[in-house]
ZAMARGU-4260 file (C-alpha; in steps of 0.2 Angstrom, whole numbers, plus 5000, padded with zeros to 4 digits):
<rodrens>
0) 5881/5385/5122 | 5882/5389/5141 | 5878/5376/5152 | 5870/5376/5169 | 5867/5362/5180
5) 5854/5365/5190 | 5847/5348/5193 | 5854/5328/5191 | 5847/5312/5189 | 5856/5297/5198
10) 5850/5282/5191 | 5854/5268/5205 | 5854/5271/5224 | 5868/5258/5230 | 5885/5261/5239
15) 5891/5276/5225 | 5873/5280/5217 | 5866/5288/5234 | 5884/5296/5238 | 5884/5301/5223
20) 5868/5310/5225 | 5874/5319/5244 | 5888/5326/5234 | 5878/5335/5221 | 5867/5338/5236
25) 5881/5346/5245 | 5885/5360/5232 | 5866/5366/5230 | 5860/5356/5214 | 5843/5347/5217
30) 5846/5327/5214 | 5832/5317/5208 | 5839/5299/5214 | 5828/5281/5206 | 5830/5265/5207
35) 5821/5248/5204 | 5805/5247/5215 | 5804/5230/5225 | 5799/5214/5219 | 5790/5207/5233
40) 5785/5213/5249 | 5793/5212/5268 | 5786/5204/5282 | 5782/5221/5290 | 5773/5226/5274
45) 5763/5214/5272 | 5758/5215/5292 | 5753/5232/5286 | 5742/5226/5274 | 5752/5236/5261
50) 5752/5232/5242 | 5765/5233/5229 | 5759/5247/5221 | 5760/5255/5239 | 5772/5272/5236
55) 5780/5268/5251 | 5784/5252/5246 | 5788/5256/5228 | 5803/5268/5234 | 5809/5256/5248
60) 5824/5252/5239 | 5829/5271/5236 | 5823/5279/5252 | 5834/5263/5264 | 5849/5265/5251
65) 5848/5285/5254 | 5844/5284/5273 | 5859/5271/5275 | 5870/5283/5268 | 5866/5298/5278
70) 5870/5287/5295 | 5885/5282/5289 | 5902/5288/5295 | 5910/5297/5288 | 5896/5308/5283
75) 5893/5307/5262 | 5883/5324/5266 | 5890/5342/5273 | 5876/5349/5283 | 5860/5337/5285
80) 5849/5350/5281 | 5855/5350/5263 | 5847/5330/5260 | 5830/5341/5256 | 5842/5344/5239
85) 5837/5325/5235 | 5824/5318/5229 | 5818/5302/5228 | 5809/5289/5216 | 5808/5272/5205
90) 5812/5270/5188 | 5794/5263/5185 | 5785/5278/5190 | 5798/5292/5189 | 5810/5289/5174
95) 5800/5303/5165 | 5804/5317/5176 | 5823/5316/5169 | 5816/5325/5154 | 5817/5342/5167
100) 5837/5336/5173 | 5852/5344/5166 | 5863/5328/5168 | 5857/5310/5169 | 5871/5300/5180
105) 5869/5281/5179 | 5876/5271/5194 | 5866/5254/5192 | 5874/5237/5194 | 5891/5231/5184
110) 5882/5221/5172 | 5882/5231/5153 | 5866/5221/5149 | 5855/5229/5162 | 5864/5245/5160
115) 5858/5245/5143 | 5839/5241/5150 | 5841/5257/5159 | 5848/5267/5143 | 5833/5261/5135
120) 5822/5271/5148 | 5832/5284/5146 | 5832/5286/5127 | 5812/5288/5130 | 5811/5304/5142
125) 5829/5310/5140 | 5828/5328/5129 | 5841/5332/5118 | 5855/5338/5124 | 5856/5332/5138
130) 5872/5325/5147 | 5873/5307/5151 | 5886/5297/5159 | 5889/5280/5167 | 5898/5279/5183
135) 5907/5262/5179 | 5924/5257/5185 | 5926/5243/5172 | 5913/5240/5159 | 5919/5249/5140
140) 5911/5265/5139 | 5908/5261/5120 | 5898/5246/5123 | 5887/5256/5132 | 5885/5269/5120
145) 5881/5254/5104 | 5864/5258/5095 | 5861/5274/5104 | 5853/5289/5097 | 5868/5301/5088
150) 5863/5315/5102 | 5862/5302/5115 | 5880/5298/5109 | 5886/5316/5109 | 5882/5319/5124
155) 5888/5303/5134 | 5903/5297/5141 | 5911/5290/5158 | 5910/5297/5174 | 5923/5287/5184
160) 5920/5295/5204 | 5931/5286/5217 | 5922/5281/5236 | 5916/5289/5242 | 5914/5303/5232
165) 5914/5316/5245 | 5933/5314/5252 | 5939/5305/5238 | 5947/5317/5225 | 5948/5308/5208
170) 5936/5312/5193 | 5940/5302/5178 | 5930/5308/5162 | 5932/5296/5148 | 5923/5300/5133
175) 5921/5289/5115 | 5923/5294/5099 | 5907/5302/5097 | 5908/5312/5113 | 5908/5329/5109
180) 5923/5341/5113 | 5913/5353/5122 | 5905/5342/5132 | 5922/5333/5138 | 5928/5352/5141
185) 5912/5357/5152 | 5912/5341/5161 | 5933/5343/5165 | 5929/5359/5171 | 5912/5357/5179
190) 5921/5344/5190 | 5936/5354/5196 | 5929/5371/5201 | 5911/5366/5208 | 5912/5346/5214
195) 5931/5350/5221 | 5936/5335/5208 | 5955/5332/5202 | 5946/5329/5184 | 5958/5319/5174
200) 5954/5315/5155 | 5956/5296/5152 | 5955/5284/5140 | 5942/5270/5137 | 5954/5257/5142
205) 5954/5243/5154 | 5951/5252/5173 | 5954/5267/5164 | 5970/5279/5172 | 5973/5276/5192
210) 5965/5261/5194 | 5976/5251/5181 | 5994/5259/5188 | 5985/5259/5205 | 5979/5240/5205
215) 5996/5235/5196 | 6005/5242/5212 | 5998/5236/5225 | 5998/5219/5215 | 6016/5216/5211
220) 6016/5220/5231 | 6009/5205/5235 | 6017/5194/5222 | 6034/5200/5228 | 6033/5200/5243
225) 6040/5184/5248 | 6054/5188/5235 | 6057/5203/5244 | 6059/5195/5263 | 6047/5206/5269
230) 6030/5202/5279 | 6014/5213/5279 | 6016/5226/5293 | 6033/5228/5285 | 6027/5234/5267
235) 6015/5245/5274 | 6027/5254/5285 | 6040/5256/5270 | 6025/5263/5260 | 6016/5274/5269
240) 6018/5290/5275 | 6036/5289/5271 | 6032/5290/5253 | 6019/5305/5255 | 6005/5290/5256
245) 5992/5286/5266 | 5994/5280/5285 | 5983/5262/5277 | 5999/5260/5263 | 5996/5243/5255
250) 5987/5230/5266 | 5979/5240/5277 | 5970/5250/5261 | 5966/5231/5253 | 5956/5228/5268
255) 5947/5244/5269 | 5943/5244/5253 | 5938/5226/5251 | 5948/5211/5246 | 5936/5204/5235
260) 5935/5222/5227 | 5954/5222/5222 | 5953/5205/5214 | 5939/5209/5204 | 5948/5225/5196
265) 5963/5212/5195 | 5954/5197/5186 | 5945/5210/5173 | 5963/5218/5169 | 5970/5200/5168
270) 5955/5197/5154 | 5954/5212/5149 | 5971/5219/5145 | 5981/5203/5136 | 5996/5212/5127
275) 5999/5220/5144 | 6018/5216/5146 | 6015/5216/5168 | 6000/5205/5165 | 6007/5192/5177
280) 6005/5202/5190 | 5986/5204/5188 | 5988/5185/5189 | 5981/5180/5209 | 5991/5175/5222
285) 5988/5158/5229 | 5985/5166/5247 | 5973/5178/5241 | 5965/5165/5233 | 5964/5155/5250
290) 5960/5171/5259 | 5945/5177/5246 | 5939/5156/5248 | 5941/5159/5269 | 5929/5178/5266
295) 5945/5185/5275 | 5939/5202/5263 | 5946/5215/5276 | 5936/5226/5287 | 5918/5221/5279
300) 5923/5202/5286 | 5929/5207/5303 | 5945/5201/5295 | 5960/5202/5282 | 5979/5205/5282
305) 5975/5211/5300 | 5962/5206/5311 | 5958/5218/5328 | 5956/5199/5342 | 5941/5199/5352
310) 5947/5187/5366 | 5961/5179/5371 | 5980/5181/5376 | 5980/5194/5363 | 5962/5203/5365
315) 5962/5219/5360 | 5978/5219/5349 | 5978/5222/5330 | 5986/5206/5324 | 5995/5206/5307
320) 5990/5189/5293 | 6008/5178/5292 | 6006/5174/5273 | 6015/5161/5273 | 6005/5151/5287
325) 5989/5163/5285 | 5990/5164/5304 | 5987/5180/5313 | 6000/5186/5325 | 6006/5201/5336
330) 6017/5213/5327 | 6035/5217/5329 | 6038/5236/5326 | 6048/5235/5309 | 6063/5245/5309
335) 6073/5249/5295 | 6089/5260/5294 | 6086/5268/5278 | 6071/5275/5287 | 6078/5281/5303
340) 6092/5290/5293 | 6078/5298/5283 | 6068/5303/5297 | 6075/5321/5301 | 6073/5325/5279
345) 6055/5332/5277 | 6055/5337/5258 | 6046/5323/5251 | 6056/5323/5232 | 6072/5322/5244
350) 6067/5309/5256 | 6061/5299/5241 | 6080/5300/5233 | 6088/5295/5247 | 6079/5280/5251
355) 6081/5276/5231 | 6099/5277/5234 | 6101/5269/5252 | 6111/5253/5252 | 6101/5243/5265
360) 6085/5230/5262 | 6074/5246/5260 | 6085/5254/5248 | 6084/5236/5239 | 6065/5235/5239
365) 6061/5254/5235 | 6075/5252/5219 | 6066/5238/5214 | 6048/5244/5217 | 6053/5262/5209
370) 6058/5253/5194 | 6045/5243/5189 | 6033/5257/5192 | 6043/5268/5182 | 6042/5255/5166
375) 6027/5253/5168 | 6017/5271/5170 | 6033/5275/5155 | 6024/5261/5143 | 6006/5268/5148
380) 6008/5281/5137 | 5999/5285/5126 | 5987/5268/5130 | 5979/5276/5141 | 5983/5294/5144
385) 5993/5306/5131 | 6001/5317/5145 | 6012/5312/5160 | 6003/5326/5171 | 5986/5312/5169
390) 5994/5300/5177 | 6002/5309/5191 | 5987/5319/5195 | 5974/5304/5192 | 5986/5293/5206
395) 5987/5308/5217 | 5970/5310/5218 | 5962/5293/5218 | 5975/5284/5229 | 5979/5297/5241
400) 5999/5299/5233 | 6008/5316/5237 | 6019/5311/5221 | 6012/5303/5207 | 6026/5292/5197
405) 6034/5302/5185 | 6037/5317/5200 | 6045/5302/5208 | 6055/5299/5194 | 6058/5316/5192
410) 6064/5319/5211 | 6076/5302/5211 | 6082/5305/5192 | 6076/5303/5173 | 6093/5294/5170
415) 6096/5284/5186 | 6078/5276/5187 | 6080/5273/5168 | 6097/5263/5173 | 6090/5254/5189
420) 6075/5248/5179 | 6087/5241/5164 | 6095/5233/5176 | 6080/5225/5183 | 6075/5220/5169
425) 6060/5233/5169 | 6060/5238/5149 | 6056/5257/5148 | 6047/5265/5134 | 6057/5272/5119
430) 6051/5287/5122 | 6060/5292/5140 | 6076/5286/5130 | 6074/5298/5117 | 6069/5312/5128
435) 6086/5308/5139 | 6095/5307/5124 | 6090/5324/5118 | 6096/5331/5134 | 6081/5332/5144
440) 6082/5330/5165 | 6065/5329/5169 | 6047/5324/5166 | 6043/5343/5173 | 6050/5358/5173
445) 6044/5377/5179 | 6046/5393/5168 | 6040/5410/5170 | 6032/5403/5187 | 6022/5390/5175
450) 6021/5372/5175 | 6028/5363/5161 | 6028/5345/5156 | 6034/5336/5145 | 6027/5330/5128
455) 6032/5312/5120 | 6023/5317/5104 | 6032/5335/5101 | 6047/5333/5110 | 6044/5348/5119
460) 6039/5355/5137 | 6020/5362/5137 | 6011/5371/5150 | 5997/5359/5158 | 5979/5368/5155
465) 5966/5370/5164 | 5977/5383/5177 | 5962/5398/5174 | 5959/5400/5195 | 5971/5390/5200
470) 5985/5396/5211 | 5999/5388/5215 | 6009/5392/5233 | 6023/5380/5231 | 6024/5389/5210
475) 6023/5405/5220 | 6038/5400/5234 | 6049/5393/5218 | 6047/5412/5210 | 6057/5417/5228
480) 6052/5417/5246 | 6052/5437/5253 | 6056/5432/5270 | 6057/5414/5281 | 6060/5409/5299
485) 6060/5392/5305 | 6041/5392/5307 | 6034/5402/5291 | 6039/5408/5274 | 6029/5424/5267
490) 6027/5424/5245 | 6022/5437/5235 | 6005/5429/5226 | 6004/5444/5214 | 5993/5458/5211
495) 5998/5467/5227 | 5994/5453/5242 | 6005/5443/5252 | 6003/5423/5257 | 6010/5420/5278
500) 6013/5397/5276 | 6016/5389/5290 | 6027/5375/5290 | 6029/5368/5307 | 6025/5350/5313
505) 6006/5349/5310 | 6005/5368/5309 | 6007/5371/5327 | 6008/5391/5332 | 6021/5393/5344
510) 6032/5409/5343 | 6038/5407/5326 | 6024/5406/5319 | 6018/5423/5330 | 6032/5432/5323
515) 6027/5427/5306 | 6013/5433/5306 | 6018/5450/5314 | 6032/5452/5301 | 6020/5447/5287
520) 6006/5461/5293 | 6023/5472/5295 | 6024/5468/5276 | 6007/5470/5270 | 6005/5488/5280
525) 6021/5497/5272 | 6019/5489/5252 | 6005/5477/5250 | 5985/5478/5248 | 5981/5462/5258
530) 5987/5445/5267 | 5981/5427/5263 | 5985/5414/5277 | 5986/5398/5269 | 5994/5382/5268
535) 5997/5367/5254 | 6000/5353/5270 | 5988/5341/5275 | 5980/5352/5289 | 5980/5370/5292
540) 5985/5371/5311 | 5983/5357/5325 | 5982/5374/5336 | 5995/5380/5349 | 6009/5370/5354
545) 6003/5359/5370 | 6021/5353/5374 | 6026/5372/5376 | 6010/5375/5385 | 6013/5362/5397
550) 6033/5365/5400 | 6029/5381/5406 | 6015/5377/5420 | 6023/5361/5426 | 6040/5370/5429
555) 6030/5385/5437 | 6033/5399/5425 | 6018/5406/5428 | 6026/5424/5421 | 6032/5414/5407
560) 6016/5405/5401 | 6005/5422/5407 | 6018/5431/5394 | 6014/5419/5379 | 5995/5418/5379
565) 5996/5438/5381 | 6007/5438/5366 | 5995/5424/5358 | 5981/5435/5360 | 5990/5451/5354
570) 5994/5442/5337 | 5975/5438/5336 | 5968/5455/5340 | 5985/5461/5327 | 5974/5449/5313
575) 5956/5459/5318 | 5964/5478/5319 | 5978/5478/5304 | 5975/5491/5292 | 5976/5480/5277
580) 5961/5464/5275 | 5966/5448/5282 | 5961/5433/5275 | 5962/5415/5281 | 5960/5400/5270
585) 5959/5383/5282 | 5957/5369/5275 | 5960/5350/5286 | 5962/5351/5303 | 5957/5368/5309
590) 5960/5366/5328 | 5963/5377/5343 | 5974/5391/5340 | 5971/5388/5320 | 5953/5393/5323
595) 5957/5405/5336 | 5967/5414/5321 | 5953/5410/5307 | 5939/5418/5317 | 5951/5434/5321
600) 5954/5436/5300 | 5943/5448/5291 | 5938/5433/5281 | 5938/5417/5280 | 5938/5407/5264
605) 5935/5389/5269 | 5939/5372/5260 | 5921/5361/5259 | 5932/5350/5270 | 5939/5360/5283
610) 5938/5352/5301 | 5937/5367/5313 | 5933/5369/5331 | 5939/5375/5350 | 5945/5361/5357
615) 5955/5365/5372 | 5944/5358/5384 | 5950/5340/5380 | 5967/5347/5387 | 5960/5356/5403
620) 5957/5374/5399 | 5945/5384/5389 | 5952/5394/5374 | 5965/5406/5378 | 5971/5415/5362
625) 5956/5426/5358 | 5942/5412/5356 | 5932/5414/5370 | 5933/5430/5370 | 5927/5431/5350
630) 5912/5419/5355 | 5907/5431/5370 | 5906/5443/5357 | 5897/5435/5343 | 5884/5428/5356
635) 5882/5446/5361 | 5878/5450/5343 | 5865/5437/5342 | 5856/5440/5356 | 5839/5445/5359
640) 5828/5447/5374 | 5822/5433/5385 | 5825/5414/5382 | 5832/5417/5366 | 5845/5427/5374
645) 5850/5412/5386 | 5849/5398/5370 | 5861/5408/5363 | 5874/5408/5377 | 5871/5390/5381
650) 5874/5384/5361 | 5889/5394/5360 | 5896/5388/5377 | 5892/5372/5373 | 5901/5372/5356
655) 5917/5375/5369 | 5912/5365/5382 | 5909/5349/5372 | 5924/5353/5362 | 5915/5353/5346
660) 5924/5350/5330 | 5915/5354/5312 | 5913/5340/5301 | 5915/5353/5285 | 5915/5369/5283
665) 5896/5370/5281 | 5893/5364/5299 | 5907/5378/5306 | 5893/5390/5302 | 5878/5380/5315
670) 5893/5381/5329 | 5895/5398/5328 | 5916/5396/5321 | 5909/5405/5303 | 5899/5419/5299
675) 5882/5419/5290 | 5887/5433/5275 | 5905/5435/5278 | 5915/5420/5277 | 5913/5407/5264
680) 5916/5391/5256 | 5924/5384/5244 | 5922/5368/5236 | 5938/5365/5226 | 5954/5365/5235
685) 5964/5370/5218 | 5953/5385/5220 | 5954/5390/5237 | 5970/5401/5237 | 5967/5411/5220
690) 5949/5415/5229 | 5956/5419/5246 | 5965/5430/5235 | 5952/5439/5227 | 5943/5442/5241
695) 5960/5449/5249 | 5958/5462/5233 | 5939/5462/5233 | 5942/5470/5253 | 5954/5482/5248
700) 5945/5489/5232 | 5930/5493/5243 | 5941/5504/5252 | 5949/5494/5267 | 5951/5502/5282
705) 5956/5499/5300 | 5939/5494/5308 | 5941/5504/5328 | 5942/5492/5345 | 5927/5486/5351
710) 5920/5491/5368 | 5901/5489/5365 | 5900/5471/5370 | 5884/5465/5380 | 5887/5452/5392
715) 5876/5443/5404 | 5886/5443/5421 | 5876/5434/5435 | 5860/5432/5424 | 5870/5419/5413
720) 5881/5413/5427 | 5864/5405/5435 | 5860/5395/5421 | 5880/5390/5418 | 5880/5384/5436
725) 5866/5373/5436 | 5869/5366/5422 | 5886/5360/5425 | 5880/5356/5443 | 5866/5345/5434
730) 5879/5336/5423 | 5890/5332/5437 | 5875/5326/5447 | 5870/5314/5433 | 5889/5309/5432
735) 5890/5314/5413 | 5903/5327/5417 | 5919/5323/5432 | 5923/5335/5446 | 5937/5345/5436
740) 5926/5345/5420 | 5912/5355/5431 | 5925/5367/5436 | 5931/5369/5419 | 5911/5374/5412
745) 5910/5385/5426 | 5925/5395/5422 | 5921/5393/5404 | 5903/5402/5409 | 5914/5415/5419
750) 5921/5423/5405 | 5905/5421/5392 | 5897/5430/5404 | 5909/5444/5408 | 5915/5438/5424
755) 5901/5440/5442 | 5892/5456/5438 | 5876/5461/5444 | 5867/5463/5427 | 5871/5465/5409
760) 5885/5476/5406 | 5893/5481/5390 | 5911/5478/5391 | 5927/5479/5380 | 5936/5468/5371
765) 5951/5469/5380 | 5941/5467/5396 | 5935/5448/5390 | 5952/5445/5383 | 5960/5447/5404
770) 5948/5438/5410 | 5951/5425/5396 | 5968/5425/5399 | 5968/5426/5419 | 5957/5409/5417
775) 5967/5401/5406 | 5982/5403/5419 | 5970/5396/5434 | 5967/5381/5424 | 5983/5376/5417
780) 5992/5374/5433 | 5979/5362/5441 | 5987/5346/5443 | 5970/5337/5433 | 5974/5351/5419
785) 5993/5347/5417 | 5987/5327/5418 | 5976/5330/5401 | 5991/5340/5393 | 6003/5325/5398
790) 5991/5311/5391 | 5988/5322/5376 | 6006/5325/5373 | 6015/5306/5379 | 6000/5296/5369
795) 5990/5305/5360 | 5974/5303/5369 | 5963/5315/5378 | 5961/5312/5396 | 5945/5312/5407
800) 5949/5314/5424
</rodrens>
């Protein structure tokens, strides 16, 4: 049968149950979201005279719960206008409208007695077929599926989501025996292509896939730790972003997420997983004990294994938890020569070899670390996943890993972690041995442009399924790069269209990266039917490179700097007049010049979470490679006569002014940065690039051509000056804006309104873009300019002077 899911149920409102809820929100299903109604009244209630039955009381709990969630930062919602998607209402007077749901999502408390209380209910209004799962972290999915109806059965399984659900990427489905196939073959797919999950197929064991390889790492941190001769701030820089994790590594994650969390997850494996041969390690330290006893939990507390001092010799400072004496102090700046010699080695796989292999403390503690991971994760198998690829891809995904175990196996060596771990007494399943002995090098392996694994059961390499959509850049690179500079390499992605990656620090556009993009347009001109921008890092660009920038106009190359924003913009009006479609695909960090370059595509296919926005005022000049410009024009398009006219130059100047970044890709279209009808989003990142893709093709099969140079562009001139003048005036009056900032906004306002001309005059692109660009210059050799670009550059931090 085909299945639509048009509309949820989430049964329970708490910390997931309500994120839940914005997520489905967030892709345009309509979420019905219950929970318990109240017990007694509060004080203001009953002041109010206000009754029990009351609805407003009877969906307190729900409507708080939902309302908490929506203020909270970060946001669990893409736009705020899609919370009319949800929804709410009390299991008392509501339960029977889940007989109109398509899926009924139960997220009450971890207590399998009252989660069977609310099955009951369900079981009363549910109508066959429906799906039904249980967002649980710990509870046996089977016990929760004991007396139920056989459709109820058929249709139910876990739905593990990691917090929050929106940023999060991990999705474990664990079904039981009476789940049926095609419902664990909908839900695998359902949550890939429309949540943007990394879906992973896990078994109904104790903390099912990431959680229990997860939770076993970060524990045997903290029990070996003092064996190691290593403090806190220590471990975390060693396992970091060195290893392709997350900047909060080991102990500053633990206090984010809660310590009182991780000890939970670690008691219940402790109980729940008796023949496991690490099961020490779930066992808890002594000074976690005394920590959890102390409500040191982390950043709920106000404390954990650091704690930011409020007063004192040390206010203001971040001190670090001595374990030994659980006494805060400051941090010294661990330094390590395994990582300084790694520093200039950016392939992750190859970093991660070399530190295996250095002979130095780090080298000692990654051997012995990378070893016992490696037994482990190897014994794991087929417990509680059959295929090495769910493990990878479920610790990738939940815990933020660039490389999941057995790629980290893979990149330091089947046969030398295999050693390292006999030696440390790490005993390895028989089945790597065999596979070794058989002559295999590897967990993974890439054929035909298709990625293999390995499989204990058959002996054999199999592709991983679930690819249909999926394209693959770094698959595509490995098939051959077509050409490469220091700052870009351009693929073939098949089918006629060419993929431009950049690969500089942050994914800064400097004049690498221009001549990358020339060259790949070059390309795509003479023997190709379109070009995807794209990327597989972190962020798609941090925007133009400051540090270059800021060279040029402190040393007075004012010929220099004019001749690199004019090449700038001649790279971004290259993207807009090619003869072949253009399409970016940003995702992360979309800033600057990156969005400077996304609004001058044809197209622009967005990841949900893609952080987009001008924000060269921060650094003391308006947008110099085309932006303003492009937001002249587009205000121009939009405008009609009288005050709507002047609203629509003062949103889109103020979008610039304020420096206003998107917080996803849904909000990019309220700033003005994406266009209603044109460009679009995507919610699944393992999608983006095969979609860009299509859409490249979708162009050209409608008969692509080169669109002409606009010179039919309406600006205000003195008309829209007025209102920029006072305003920034106003601002500067009421001291929310300094001196130089009042002077940026009214040079800003210069070039939206086409410079100081008597009335409305329709003017060229090239015209805005001089006047742009002859701004720029003014405001990059101030001295309070060239001060923001100095701050930004030496610390990081934005300067308002």
């Amino acid at each position: 049968m085909k299945r639509i899911i048009k509309k949820v149920a989430v049964l329970g409102s708490g910390v997931m149950g309500s994120r839940i809820a914005c997520h489905f929100a967030n892709i345009g299903v309509e979420v019905l979201l219950l929970d318990i109604a109240p017990k007694e009244l509060t004080e203001q209630e009953a002041k109010r005279g206000l009754a029990l039955d009351h609805p407003a009381v009877k969906n307190r709990i729900v409507n708080d719960a939902l309302q908490f969630a929506l203020k909270s930062n970060p946001s669990p919602i893409y736009s705020k206008s899609f919370a009319k998607r949800i929804t709410t209402g009390n299991f008392q007077d509501d339960m029977s409208k889940i007989a109109h749901v398509d899926w009924i999502i139960e997220v009450v408390v971890e207590r399998l007695d009252i989660k069977k209380q609310v099955f009951d209910q369900v079981e009363q209004y549910r109508k066959p077929g429906t799906l039904v799962s249980s967002n649980t972290s710990g509870i046996p999915i089977h016990l929760m599926a004991e007396g139920r109806a056989d459709d109820f059965k058929q249709h139910f399984c876990g739905t593990h989501f990691f917090n929050p659900p929106r940023y999060l990427k991990l999705l474990e489905i664990i079904p039981t025996v009476s789940t049926k196939a095609e419902v664990i073959d909908f839900l695998l797919d359902y949550g890939s292509k429309y949540l943007g999950k990394t879906t992973v197929l896990a078994k109904d064991t104790p903390a099912f896939i990431a959680n229990r390889v997860g939770v076993l790492s970060i524990m045997t941190l903290f029990h070996k730790i003092d064996e190691w001769g290593l403090n806190i701030t220590e471990v975390d820089r060693l396992t970091g972003p060195v290893l392709g994790r997350p900047k909060s590594a080991t102990f500053r994650t633990t206090d984010v997420v809660g310590l009182d969390t991780l000890v939970h997850v670690a008691k219940g494996l402790a109980q729940n997983a008796p023949q496991d041969e690490a099961k020490s390690m779930f066992g808890i330290p002594g000074y976690i004990e005394e920590m959890v006893t102390r409500n040191w939990l982390g950043s709920k507390s106000g404390q954990g294994f650091f704690k930011k001092e409020k007063s004192g010799p040390h206010a203001g400072k971040i001190l670090a938890l001595n374990l030994k004496t659980l006494e805060y102090e400051e941090q010294a700046k661990p330094k390590f020569a395994a990582l300084e010699a790694s520093k200039t080695i950016e392939d992750l796989p190859q970093r991660v070899k070399f530190l295996f292999d250095f002979n130095d403390k780090a080298g000692a503690f990654y051997r012995s670390m990378w070893s016992g991971l490696f037994a482990y994760v190897s014994n794991r198998i087929p417990e509680i996943a059959d295929h090495v690829y769910q493990i990878d891809e479920a610790l990738k995904a939940g815990f933020g890993w660039q490389m999941g175990p057995f790629e980290a196996w893979d990149a330091i060596g089947i046969e030398k972690g295999l050693a390292e771990a006999e030696k440390q007494g790490h005993p390895v399943a028989e089945w790597v041995k065999s596979m070794v002995k058989e002559g295999h090098t590897a967990f993974y392996r890439i054929e035909a442009g298709q990625k293999l694994f390995y499989q204990p059961s058959t002996g054999s390499y199999q592709p991983i399924p679930a690819q249909e959509g999926v394209l693959d850049f770094a698959l595509a690179k490995s098939q051959g790069v077509l050409w490469k500079n220091s700052g870009t390499s351009i693929v073939d992605l098949g089918d006629g269209v060419i993929g431009l990656e950049f690969h500089t620090k942050m994914n800064t556009i400097g004049g690498e990266v221009l001549a990358g993009i020339h060259k790949a347009i070059d390309m795509a001109e003479a023997s190709y039917k379109g070009l995807v921008i794209y990327n597989e890092g972190e962020n798609f660009s941090a925007g133009a490179n400051v540090g270059m920038i800021f060279m040029l106009a402190a040393e007075q190359e004012y010929d220099e700097l004019n001749f690199a924003i004019a090449a700038f913009q001649k790279t971004m009006m290259r993207l807009r007049y090619s003869s072949i479609p253009v399409i970016a695909a940003p995702h992360g960090l979309t800033l600057g010049g990156g969005c400077e370059l996304s609004m001058h595509s044809d197209k622009i296919v967005a990841h949900a979470e893609t952080y987009i926005g001008l924000v060269e005022f921060g650094v003391g000049v308006i947008p110099g490679g085309g932006g303003t410009k492009e937001f002249a024009l587009r205000a121009a398009e939009e405008m009609k006569d009288g005050d709507i006219r002047i609203n629509t130059l003062r949103n889109r100047f103020l979008t610039i002014g304020q420096a206003k970044v998107a917080t996803s890709a849904h909000e990019a279209y309220e700033l003005g940065y994406f266009r209603q009808g044109i460009d679009e989003v995507v919610v699944s990142r393992a999608h983006q690039l095969h979609r860009a893709k299509q859409a490249a093709l979708e162009l050209y099969n409608q008969g692509y051509t080169q669109p002409p140079a606009r010179k039919d562009i309406q600006v205000l001139g003195q008309e829209g000056l007025g209102i920029v003048y006072v305003g920034a005036h106003t601002m500067y009056s009421g001291e929310y804006i300094t001196e130089h900032e009042k002077l940026m906004s009214e040079k800003l306002g210069h070039v939206l309104c086409g410079g100081d001309l008597s009335s409305p005059t329709v003017v060229s692109e090239q015209y805005l873009l001089d006047l742009e660009r002859k701004t720029f210059l003014e405001l990059a050799t101030t001295r309070k300019s060239l001060e923001r670009m100095q701050s930004l550059i030496k610390n990081g931090k934005i300067l308002r002077n």
